[in-house]
ZAMARGU-4260 file (C-alpha; in steps of 0.2 Angstrom, whole numbers, plus 5000, padded with zeros to 4 digits):
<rodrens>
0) 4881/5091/4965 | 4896/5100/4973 | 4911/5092/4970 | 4929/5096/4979 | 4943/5102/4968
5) 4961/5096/4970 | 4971/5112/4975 | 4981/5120/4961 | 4999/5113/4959 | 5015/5122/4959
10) 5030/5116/4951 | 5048/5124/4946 | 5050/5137/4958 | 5059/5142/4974 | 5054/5137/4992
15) 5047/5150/5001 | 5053/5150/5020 | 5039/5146/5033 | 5040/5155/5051 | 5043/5150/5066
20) 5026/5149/5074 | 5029/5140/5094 | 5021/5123/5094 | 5018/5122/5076 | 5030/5111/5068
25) 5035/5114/5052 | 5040/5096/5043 | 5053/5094/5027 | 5054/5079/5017 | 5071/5074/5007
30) 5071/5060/4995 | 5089/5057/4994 | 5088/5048/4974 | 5094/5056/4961 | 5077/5055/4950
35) 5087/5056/4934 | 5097/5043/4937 | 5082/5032/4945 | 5071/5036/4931 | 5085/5030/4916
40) 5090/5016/4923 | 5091/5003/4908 | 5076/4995/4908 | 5084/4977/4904 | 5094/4976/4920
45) 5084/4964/4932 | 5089/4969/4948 | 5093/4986/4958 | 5080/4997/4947 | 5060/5004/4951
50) 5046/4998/4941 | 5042/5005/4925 | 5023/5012/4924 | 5019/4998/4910 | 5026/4984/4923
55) 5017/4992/4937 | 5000/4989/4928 | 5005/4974/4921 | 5005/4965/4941 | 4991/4977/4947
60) 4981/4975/4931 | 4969/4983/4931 | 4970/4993/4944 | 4979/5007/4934 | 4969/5004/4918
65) 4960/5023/4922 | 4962/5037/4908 | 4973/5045/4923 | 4986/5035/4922 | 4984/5031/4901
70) 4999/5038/4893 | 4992/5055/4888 | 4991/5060/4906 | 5003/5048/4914 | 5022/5047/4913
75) 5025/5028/4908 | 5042/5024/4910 | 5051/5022/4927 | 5048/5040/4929 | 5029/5036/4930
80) 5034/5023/4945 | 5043/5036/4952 | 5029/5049/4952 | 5016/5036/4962 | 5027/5040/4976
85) 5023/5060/4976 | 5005/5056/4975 | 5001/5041/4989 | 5012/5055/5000 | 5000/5068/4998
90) 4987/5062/5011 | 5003/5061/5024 | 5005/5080/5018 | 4988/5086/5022 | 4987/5079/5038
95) 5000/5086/5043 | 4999/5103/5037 | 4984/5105/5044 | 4986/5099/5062 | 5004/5112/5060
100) 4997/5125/5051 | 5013/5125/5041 | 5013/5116/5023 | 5025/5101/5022 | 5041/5106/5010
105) 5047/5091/5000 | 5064/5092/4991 | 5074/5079/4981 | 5095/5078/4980 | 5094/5080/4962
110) 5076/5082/4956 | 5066/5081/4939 | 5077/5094/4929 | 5093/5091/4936 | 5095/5101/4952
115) 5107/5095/4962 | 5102/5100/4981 | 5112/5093/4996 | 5102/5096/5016 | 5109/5113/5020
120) 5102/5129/5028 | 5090/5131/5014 | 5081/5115/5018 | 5084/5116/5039 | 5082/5132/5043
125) 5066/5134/5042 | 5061/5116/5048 | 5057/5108/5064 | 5055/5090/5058 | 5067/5083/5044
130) 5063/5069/5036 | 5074/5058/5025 | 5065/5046/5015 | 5080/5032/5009 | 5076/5028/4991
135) 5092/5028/4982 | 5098/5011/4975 | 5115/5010/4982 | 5119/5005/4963 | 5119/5028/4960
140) 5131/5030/4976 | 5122/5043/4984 | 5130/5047/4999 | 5129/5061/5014 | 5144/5074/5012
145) 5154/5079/5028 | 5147/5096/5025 | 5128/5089/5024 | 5130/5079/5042 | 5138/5093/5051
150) 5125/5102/5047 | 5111/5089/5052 | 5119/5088/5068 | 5120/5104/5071 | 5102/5105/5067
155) 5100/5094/5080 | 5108/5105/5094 | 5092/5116/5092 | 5079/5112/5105 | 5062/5103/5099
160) 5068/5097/5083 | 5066/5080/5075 | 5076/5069/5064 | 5066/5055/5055 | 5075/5041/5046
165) 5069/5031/5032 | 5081/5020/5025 | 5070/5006/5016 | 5074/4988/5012 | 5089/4980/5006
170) 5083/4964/4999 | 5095/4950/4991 | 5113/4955/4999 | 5117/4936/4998 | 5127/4929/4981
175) 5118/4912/4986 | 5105/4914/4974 | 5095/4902/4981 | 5093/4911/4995 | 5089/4928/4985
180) 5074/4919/4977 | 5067/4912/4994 | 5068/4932/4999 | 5059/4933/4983 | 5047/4921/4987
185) 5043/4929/5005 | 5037/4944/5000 | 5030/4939/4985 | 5028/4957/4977 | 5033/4953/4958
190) 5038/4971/4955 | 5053/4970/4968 | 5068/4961/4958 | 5079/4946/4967 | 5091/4959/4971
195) 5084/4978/4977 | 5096/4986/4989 | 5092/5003/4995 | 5100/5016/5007 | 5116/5022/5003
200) 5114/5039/5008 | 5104/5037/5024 | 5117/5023/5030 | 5131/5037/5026 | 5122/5049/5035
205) 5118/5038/5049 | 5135/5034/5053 | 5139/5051/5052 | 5130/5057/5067 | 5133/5039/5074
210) 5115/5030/5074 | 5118/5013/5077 | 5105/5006/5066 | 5106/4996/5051 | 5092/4992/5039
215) 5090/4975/5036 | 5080/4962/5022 | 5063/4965/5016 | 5052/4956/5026 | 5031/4952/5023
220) 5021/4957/5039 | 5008/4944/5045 | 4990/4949/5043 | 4975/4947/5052 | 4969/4929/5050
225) 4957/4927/5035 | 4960/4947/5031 | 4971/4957/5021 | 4975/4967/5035 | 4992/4970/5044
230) 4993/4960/5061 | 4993/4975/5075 | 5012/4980/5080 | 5020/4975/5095 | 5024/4991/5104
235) 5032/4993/5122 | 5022/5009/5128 | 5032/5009/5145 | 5049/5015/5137 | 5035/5028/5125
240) 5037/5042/5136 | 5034/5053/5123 | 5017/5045/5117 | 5021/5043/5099 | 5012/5028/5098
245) 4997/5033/5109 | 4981/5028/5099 | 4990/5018/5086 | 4990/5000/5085 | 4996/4995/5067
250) 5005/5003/5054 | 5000/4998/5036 | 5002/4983/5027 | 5017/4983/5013 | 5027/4969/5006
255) 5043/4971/5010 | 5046/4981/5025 | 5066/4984/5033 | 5072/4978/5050 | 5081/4990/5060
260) 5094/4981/5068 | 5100/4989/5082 | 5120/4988/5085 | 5121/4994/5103 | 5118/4987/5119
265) 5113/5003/5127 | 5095/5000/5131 | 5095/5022/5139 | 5102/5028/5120 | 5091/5018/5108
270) 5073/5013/5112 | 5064/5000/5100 | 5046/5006/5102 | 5038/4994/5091 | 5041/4976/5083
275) 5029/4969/5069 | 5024/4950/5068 | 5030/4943/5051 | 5022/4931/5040 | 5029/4913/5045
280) 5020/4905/5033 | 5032/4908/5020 | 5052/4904/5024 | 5064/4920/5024 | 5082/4916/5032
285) 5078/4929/5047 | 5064/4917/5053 | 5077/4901/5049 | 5086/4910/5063 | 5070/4910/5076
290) 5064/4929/5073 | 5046/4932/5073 | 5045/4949/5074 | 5054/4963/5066 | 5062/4981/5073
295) 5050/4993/5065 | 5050/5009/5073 | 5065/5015/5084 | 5068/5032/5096 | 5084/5037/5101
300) 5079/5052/5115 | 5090/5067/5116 | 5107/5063/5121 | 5124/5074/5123 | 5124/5089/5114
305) 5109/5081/5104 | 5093/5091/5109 | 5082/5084/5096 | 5075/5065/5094 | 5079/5055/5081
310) 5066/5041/5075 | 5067/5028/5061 | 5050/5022/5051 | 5051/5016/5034 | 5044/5028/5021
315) 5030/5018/5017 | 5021/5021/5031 | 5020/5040/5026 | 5012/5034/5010 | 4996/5030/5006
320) 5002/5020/4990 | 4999/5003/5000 | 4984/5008/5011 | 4981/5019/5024 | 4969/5015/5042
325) 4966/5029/5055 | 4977/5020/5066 | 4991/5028/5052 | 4985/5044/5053 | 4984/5045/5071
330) 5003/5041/5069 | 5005/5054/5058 | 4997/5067/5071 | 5006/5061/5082 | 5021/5065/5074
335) 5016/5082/5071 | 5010/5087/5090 | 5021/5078/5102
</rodrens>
């Protein structure tokens, strides 16, 4: 019985440059934590941390109870939490290298042993499509150095390139802890604390190159009825004009998933291509206020001297960690073709 082997893994060496190859994109991610930092937080703060491995199959028991993820094989600690993340991206990954021919890079601001690593030439010029995935806690102060959003936006001079924007949630802004636990009680995820506020770096950067966006709460998307799968998204396919939506109805389901509130008027500079139904069964003060659906994905076309596009999509929707449909992946190709 033939069975497929995982390709061999590579760890502790430099990137090795990809060539231009015309129509075949060639996709960076940056995760702009500090893993050190994320990884040793003190466990016995409440609020503002990740997981720990033991609390993660603690909730999902026993999901995790696999020998792969015992503690001879599996980091444990937050650093274990951390590592699901690398792993549910890997599907994202191989879709899209091979649809580009190019393997996806993925780089970290201050990695596993402690190299520090700010977006610069090394990560841009040889990339089509940067991706930055917004996982710091504000509590570590990352933040985008003027050297690092000059340099994004001059990336974004160059025809045909991309900018994707991942800021994640920022749940429990409010003092009023009353309010922090109905948030709590919205989403109901028992691994996010009352207080989990993400993005530092990516609202720096944002503001930098002047996106108008903010990310907002962590809100639980409604599901099909009698299901466990995400409602379909609500996209307006008249102001797609660049089909990144074509084929794709939903995303896929996560708990907690940002609002991306638009701070602009101008309907021509940023296009809200798709909101997402939310879970009104359960009280949240964004649908005290009368919201029923959230921002998720949002296009700001080319514009000035800004050839590329710039897109915002929470990270989890390039992660398989919380479930994957074809509808995703046909996102995902998307992405990489248009």
């Amino acid at each position: 019985m033939n069975e497929t082997k995982q390709r061999a893994r590579i760890y502790n060496q430099s990137h090795a440059p990809r060539k231009y190859v015309r129509g075949q994109r060639r996709f960076s991610v940056y995760i702009s934590w500090s893993y050190p930092e994320e990884a040793n937080r003190d466990v016995t703060e409440l609020d503002n941390r990740f997981s720990t491995m033991t609390e993660v199959r603690r909730v999902g028991w026993p999901n995790w109870e696999s020998p792969e993820y015992g503690a001879s094989t599996f980091l444990q600690g937050i650093a274990g939490a951390l590592e699901l993340f690398f792993r549910a991206w890997v599907p994202f990954q191989d879709v899209v290298g091979e649809a580009t021919g190019h393997s996806v890079a993925v780089f970290q601001r201050i990695d596993q042993a402690g190299y520090k690593l700010p977006i610069d030439e090394r990560i841009l010029a040889d990339t089509d499509t940067l991706m930055v995935f917004g996982l710091d806690h504000m509590v570590t102060e990352q933040e985008a150095a003027p050297e690092e959003i000059e340099a994004v936006r001059q990336f974004l001079t160059r025809e045909g390139t991309c900018l994707i924007l991942g800021p994640h949630h920022d749940v429990g802004v409010s003092s009023d802890m009353k309010q922090r636990q109905m948030e709590y009680a919205h989403h109901g995820d028992a691994l996010v604390p009352r207080q989990q506020r993400f993005g530092k770096y990516t609202r720096s950067l944002m503001k930098g190159l002047g996106v108008p966006i903010e990310n907002q709460w962590g809100l639980r998307p409604a599901v099909v009825p009698k299901t466990n799968q995400i409602a379909p998204l609500t996209a307006m396919r008249d102001l797609d004009t660049r089909g990144w939506l074509t084929g794709v109805t939903t995303f896929n389901f996560h708990m907690h998933l940002p609002h991306y509130a638009v701070a602009t008027q101008d309907s021509k500079y940023v296009h809200v291509l798709s909101t997402q139904p939310i879970d009104l069964g359960r009280p949240h003060p964004f649908t005290e206020a009368g919201n029923r659906e959230f921002n998720s994905f949002v296009w700001m076309p080319p514009s000035g001297t800004r050839a590329g596009d710039v897109l915002l999509a929470d990270s989890t929707i390039f992660s398989t960690l919380f479930g994957g449909t074809e509808s995703l992946e046909r996102f995902w190709r998307n992405l990489a073709t248009k």
